[in-house]
Each structure stands twice: as C-alpha cells, then as structure tokens.
N, C-alpha and C positions, 0 to 999 in steps of 0.2 A: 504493500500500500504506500503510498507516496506521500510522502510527509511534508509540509508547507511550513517554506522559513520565511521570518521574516527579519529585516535590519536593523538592529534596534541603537544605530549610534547617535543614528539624526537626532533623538530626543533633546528637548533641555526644556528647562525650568517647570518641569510637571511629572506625577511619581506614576510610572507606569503600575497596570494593574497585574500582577503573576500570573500567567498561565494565560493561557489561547481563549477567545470568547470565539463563539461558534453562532455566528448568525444564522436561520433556518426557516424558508418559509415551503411551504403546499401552494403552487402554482400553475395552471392551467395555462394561462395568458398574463402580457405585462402592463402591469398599470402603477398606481401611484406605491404601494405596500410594495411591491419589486424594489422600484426605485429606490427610496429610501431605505429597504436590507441592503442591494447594493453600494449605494454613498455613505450608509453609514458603517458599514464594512471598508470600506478603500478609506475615507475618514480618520478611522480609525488607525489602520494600518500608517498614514500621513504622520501621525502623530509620536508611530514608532510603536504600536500596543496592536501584538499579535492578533489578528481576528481572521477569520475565517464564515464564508459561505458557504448554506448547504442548500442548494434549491431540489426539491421534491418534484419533477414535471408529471402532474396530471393529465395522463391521456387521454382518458373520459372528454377532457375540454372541446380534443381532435388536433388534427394537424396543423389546420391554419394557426389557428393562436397558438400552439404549443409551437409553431414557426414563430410568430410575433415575440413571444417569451425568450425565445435561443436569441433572435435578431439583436434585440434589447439589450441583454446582458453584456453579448460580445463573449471575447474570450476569459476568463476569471477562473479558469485550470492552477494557474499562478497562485490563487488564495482559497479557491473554493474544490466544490465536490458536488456535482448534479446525479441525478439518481431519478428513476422514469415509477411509478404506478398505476395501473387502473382499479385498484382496488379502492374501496373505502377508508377500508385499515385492514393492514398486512403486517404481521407478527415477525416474517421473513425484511419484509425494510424496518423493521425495527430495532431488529439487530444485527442488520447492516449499518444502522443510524449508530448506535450505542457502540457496537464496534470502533469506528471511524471517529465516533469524540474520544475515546480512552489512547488510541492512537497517536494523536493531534494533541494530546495534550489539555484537552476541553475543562474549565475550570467553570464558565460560566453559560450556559444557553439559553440564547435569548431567541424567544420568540416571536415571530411574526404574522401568525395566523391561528387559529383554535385549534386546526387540524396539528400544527408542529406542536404547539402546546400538550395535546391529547396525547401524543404519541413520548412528550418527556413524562410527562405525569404517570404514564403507562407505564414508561423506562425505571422510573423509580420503583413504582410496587414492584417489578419484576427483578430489582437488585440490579438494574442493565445500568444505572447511571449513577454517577457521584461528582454531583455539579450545581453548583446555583443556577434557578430555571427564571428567567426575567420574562415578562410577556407586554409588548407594548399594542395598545389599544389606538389602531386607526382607523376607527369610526366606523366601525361596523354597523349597521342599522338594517336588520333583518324583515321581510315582512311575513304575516300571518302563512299559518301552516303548520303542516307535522313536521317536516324536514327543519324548518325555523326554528320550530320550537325545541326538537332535538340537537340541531346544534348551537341553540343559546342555551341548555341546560349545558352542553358538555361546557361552555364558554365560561360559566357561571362556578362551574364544579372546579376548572383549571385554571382561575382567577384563585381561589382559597386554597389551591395547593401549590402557587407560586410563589417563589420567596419576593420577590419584588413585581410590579407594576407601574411602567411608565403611558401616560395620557397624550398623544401628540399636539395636545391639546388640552387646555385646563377645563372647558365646556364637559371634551369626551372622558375624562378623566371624574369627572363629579358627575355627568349621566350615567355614565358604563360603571362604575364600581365606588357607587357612593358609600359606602359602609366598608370599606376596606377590611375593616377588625384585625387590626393587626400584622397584614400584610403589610409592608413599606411600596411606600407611591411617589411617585412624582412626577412632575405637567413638563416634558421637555419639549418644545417646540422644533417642527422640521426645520434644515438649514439646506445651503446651497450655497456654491464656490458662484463670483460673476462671470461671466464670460467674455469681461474687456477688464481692463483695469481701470477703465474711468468713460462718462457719459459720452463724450465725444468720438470716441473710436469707434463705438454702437453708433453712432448718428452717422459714419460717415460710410460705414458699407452697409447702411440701409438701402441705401436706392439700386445698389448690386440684387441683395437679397429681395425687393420687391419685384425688377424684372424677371430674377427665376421665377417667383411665386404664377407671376401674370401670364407664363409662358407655360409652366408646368402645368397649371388650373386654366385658362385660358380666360383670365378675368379682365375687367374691366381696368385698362391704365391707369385712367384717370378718377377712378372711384377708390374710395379709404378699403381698406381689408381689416374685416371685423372678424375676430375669431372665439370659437367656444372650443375648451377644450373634455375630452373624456370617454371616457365608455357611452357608449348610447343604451344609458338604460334605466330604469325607474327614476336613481339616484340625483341625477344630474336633468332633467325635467329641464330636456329640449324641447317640446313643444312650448315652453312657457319661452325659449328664444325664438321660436316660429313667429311666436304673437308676435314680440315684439318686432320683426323684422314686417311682418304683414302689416300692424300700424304707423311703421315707419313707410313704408313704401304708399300708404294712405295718405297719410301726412303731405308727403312730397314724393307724390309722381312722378319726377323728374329723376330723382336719387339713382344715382350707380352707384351706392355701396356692395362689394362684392363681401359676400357672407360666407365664411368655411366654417362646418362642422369637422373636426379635426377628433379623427376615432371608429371606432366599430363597434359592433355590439348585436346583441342578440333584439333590439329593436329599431335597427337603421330599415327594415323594409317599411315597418307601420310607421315609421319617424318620414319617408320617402314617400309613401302614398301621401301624404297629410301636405307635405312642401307640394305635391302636384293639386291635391283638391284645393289649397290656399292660392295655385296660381304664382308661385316664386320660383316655379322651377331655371327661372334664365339669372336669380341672383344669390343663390344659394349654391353651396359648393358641398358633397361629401369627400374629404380627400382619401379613405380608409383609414388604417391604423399607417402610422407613422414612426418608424423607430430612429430616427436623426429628427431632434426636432427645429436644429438652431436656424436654418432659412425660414421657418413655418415662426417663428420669433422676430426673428431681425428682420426678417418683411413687414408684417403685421404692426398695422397702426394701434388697434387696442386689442383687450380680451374682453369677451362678456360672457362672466360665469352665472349659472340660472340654477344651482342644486338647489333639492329639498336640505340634503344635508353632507356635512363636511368633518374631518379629522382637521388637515393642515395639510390642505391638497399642492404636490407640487408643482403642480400647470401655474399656480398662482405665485407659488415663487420663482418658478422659472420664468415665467411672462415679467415681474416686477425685475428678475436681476437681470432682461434685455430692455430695461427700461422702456416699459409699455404700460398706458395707460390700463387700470380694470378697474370694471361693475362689477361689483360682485353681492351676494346676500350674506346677510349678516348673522351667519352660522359655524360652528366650531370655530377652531382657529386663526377664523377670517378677520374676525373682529380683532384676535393677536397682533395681524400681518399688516392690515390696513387704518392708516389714520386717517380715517373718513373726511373729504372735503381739503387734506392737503396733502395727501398722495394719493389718490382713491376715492373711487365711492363704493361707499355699502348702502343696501337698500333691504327694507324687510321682507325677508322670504316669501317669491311668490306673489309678490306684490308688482304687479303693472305697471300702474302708474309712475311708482316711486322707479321703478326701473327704466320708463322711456324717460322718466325727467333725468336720472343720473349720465343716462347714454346721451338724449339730447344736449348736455351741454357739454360732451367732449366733442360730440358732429360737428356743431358749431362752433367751435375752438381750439384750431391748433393750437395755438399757444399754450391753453391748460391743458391740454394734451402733452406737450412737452415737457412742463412746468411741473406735472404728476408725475410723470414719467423720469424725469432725471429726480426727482425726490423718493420714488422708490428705488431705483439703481441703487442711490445713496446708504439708504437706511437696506438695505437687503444687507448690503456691504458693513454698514457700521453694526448691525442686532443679531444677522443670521449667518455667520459663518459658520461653515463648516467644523475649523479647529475648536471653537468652543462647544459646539455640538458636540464635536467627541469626546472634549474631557467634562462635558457634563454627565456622560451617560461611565464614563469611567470612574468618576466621584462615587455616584451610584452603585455601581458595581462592587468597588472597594466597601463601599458602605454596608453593603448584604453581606458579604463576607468575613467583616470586620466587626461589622452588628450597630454600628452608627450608622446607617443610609438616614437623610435626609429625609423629611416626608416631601417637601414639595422643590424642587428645583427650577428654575427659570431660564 
C-alpha cells in the first residue's frame, strides 16, 4: 500500500497537529462538500500538517457524474486514496477504509458526509478504528420521506458519537445540532485562496475571458452575463431565477442580458420545459456541469444566487474572490460572507420583489457593480483565507485530542 508523505519544513510560527488527519467523503458527483474536503485537505497540507483524502465514488450516481467527480478532483494520488461502491454499506470497504487509516498513520477523521461518518462510527464498535472522528455539517437539509428520515436518524445517531462537530456555518451549526451535550463544536467558516493578487489584474483579463464566454455560449456581446451557480435541484430554487429573468425581460423588452444556469442536475429537463413555456429560450443559457470554473468567473459580470437554503456555499466565494458582484438570500453562511448594501446584496429568501430591486440596481450601475465587486475581492482576501482556515480546524483538532477544543471558533 503506498504510503503518502508529506514536507513538513515549510512550517513556522504554528504547532502542527501529530499524526495524519484523513479527510473522507461518499461521493457520487462534485459539488460544493467535494470542494471544500478537497481545499481543505491541500490547505492543510500548505501549512505543513499531514492530511490526506479518501473519496468513496458512488456508482449508483452513474457514469456521467461519477465522470464530473474524477474531472473535479484532478489528480490527488499525491495525498489521497479513491475507492468505487455501489452498495449502500459494504463491510468489505470498511475494512478496506480502517485498513488504509492505520497504514497512513490516521490520528484524526474527519468527516464529510453521514455516509463516511456511519461507516467511522461502524469502524469503532467493530474495534476497526483508533482515531478522533470530527464530522463537519454543510447544510444538509433533507426532504420528507423514508429514505430522509432514515438517513437523518443515522445523521443524528453519528453527531452523539463524534468527538467533535464543526458548522460551516454558525446558522447550520445551531439548526443541525442545537443540543450538542457535550460533544465539542465549533462554526468555522469556508475559505478560498484569490485568484489574482489584487483587483486590477481581475479587471484586466476580463474582456479576454468574456469573449470566450460569448463564443463558447454564443451570447449576446453586448448584453451583461448574469450567472446562477449549482446543482439544479430543489435546493437552489431556479425557477425563482426564471421569474426573475421573465420580469426583467417584462420590464425592458429591449434587454440583452445573457443568463447562464451554470450546472446539472436531476431537474434541468422540468427546469428547460419551464424556460420554453416562459418564452426565454433565446436569453437563457444551460452550460452543463462545468469543472474549470475560472472563465465562467472572470467573464461574468455578476452572480445571482436564488437557494431555499445554504451551509457556506463556495460559488459564493469563489464569485466574491473574482471580484463579482452577488444577490444572494439571506441564508446560512451568507449573511457571514456578505455585508449587505457595501459588498453585496442579500435579500429575504424567496422573496421577489426584494430580489428584482437588489438585481435592478447593479443592471443599472456599473459602477456599484464594481464598487461591490472590488470590496469583496478585498474582504474575501483580508477574512477568508485559506491558511487561517486550516489552523482553525487544526486548533480544533489538537483541542479533541488534548481535551480543551474550543466550543465555538470563528
């Protein structure tokens, strides 16, 4: 088995944590939870503090997305370890799993899904594990049913038998496991590296990156490119950005804003009949799943997020650290990320009106378009770095182990 090193000279002025933490999620396709096991594994390692990835691929999902998920990732042979199922739960990957931490050196496991959690918790009664098991909560929100309700009890059962619980959000952290009792918690917020080192170098191969966009999607030149990012499906409640694009096109008839739905999902067909009965099929874009997202950024004039609900989604931080304008509602995290009216709007979930007035006045204004936009670069860069990300979750860590963890961390 091949054993994963890592460098640890780069360090200074912060006390590494002993032993290998083993990131681990159950993944079908890749969305915002990849992401984040990802960066905050590579993160981590930045800082000199051995981590390791174990992604779980879900066959069941099928091949495209379980394509989308390989694409995503990239190579992370280097730090990580992938491993394929179509079972529900399989006894034989679980001690494949528990083998492979004892290996590795696995001191702490940190979870990213109910599924990887069920399967440490399992690891434990079965003697398979000797390791602090952390499980962090990005906003899960299930709906009605047996399958729901079966895996919000497992959720529930493997919240009380984890030694720690971080909130990617202070919202999801007081909905999802308000009664902690005694498990150690704490609200750490997603980060993200910039992708320029200052506002202007983003403003100046924007007009590169909007010619691909216009060429690639075959959009309108001279119209703004309005973007929503995400899976298409319940969560993210795009038809509420349908409205809004059909009362804008009401409004002013004239408008050539080009609109991209950036994503896939098990309801882009019913989400595509709805754009044809609404009549927007010439201003409306589906571009698929997207795994490079930086031209779909550096093009794009603004985002406009439309969720029921939210963790600390990173569309929102990735858009804010390509210094872009967003709408977004005032759910999970968001309200963390966004200082409403001087980097951003928020508007109340689901709310219409408050939506076309927050969008109508970046249409009408480049300049607060810009004005927002270089003020979130800004603050992404001074609040959400990367490197304090990881020695926040490293504090943590030492703290379970140690027996001081903090309850709440910022």
């Amino acid at each position: 088995m091949l054993k994963f090193k890592v460098d640890m000279s780069s360090h200074t002025g912060h006390r590494l944590f002993k032993g290998a933490i083993a990131h681990v999620t159950f993944s079908g396709d890749f969305g915002g939870r990849e992401k984040v096991a990802l960066e905050l594994c590579r993160s981590l390692r930045d800082v000199g503090q051995e981590s390791l990835l174990f992604v779980v691929i879900e066959e069941r999902a099928g091949e495209k997305r379980n394509q989308n998920l390989l694409d995503s990732l990239g190579d992370f042979s280097r730090f990580g370890q992938s491993f394929s199922t179509r079972s529900r739960f399989s006894p034989r990957l679980m001690f494949r799993l528990s083998r492979s931490f004892r290996e590795q050196g696995v001191r702490v496991v940190h979870c990213h899904c109910y599924k990887s959690l069920y399967y440490a918790v399992m690891m434990r009664f079965a003697g398979l594990l000797d390791a602090v098991v952390v499980y962090t909560l990005h906003g899960l929100i299930l709906p009605a049913g047996v399958m729901a309700s079966l895996i919000r009890g497992c959720q529930i059962v493997g919240l009380r038998m984890a030694d720690g619980v971080i909130g990617c959000s202070r919202e999801v952290l007081a909905t999802s496991f308000p009664n902690p009792n005694g498990v150690k918690t704490a609200a750490i917020i997603n980060a993200i590296e910039l992708p320029a080192n200052n506002y202007s170098a983003l403003q100046a191969a924007k007009s590169q990156a909007r010619d691909e966009l216009v060429k690639r999607y075959s959009l309108d030149p001279k119209g703004l490119i309005v973007i929503n990012v995400g899976r298409i499906c319940p969560q993210k409640n795009f038809p509420l950005y349908l409205d809004l694009i059909r009362q804008d096109q009401v409004s002013n008839p004239n408008s050539n804003t080009n609109y991209l739905i950036v994503g896939d999902g098990e309801l882009q067909d019913e989400l595509e009949a709805r754009v044809d009965l609404l009549g927007l099929r010439s201003r409306v874009v589906f571009t698929g799943f997207v795994s490079d997202m930086d031209t779909i950024y550096r093009g794009a004039d603004m985002l406009v997020q439309t969720s029921i609900w939210e963790g600390t989604p990173m569309c929102l931080l990735e858009a804010r650290s390509y210094g872009l304008p967003v709408v977004a509602p005032a759910v999970g995290g968001n309200v963390d990320v966004i200082e409403s009216g001087s980097d951003g709007f928020l508007y109340p979930v689901s709310d219409m009106n408050a939506l076309m007035d927050r969008y109508a006045s970046y249409v009408g204004s480049p300049e607060l378009r810009q004005s927002h936009g270089k003020a979130a670069f800004e603050r992404i860069g001074n609040e959400f770095g990367t490197r304090d990300w990881a020695l926040h979750h490293m504090e943590f860590y030492r703290g379970l182990t140690e027996g001081n963890a903090h309850e709440v961390i910022t």
